[in-house]
C-alpha positions as CSV (number, residue, x, y, z in Angstrom):
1,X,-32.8,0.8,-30.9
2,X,-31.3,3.8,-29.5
3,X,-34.2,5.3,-28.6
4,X,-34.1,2.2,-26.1
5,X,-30.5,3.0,-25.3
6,X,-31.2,6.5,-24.4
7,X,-34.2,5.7,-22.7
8,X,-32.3,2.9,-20.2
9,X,-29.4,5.6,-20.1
10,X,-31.4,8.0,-18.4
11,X,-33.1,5.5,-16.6
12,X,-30.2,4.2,-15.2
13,X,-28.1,7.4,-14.4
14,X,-29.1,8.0,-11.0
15,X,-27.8,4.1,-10.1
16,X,-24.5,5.0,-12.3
17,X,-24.3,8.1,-10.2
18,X,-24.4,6.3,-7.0
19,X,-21.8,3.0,-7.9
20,X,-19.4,6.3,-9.3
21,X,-19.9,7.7,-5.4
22,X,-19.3,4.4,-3.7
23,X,-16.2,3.0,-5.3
24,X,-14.4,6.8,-4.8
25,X,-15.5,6.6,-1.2
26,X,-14.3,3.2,-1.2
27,X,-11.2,4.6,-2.4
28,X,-10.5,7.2,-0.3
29,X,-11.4,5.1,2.4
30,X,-8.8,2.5,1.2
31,X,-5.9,5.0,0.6
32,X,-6.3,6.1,4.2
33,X,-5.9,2.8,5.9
34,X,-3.3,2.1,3.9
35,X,-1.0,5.4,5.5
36,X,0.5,4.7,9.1
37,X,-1.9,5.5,11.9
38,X,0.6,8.1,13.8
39,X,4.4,9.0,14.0
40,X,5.1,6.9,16.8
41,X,6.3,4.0,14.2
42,X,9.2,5.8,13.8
43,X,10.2,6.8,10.1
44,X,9.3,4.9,7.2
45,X,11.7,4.0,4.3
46,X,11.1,2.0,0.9
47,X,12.6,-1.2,0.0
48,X,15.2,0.0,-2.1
49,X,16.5,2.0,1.3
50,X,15.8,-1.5,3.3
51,X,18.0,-3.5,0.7
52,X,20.9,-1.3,1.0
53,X,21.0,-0.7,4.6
54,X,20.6,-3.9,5.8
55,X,22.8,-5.3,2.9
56,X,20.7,-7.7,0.9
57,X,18.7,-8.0,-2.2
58,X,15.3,-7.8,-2.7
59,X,14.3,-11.3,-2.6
60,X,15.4,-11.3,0.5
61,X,13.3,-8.1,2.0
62,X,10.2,-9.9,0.4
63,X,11.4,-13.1,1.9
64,X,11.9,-11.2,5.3
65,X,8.7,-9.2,4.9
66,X,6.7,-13.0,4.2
67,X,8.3,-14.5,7.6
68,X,7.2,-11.5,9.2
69,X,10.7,-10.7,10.1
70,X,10.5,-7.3,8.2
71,X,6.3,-6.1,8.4
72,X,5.3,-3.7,6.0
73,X,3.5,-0.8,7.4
74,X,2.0,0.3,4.2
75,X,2.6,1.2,0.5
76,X,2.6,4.5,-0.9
77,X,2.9,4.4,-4.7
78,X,2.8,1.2,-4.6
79,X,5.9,0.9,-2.5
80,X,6.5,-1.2,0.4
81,X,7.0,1.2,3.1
82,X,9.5,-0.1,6.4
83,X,9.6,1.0,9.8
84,X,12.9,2.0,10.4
85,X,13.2,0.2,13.6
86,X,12.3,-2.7,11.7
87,X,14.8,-2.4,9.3
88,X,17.9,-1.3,11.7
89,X,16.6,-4.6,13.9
90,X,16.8,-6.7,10.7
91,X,20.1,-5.5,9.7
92,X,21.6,-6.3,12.8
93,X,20.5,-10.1,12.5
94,X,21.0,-10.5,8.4
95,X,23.5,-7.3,7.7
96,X,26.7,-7.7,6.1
97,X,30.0,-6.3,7.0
């Protein structure tokens, strides 16, 4: 039995090599879309930032960001990232104070 094992191991190590070399391009190729495309969308700020400048909770920025009201550009660590614009336009409308 693991004579077969290593046998089909070898076998299938080029294929292995090649699915390993896809999904990092795939990746890569995912990380970079995710990143804004230039500078001209202004500066980009997190949704902690968001929620305190424009004065509301979080439910409310994902509400916002759902309507459309407040896009999300792009996530970096996993963080919603906001145009500033965006979030100076929203807290105009919805702001407190």
């Amino acid at each position: 039995m693991q004579l077969l094992y290593e046998f089909i191991k070898e076998d299938l190590r080029p294929f292995i090599q090649e699915a390993h070399t896809y999904v990092r391009e795939k990746r890569e190729h995912i990380r970079r879309e995710s990143l804004p495309k230039s500078d001209d969308q202004g500066r980009l700020f997190d949704a902690k930032y968001a929620e305190a400048r424009i004065g509301v909770g979080d439910k409310t920025i994902s509400r916002l960001s759902r309507k459309g009201e407040l896009p999300v550009i792009c996530y970096v660590n996993r963080k919603r990232q906001f145009r500033e614009s965006d979030i100076e336009r929203c807290r105009r409308l919805y702001g407190r104070g």
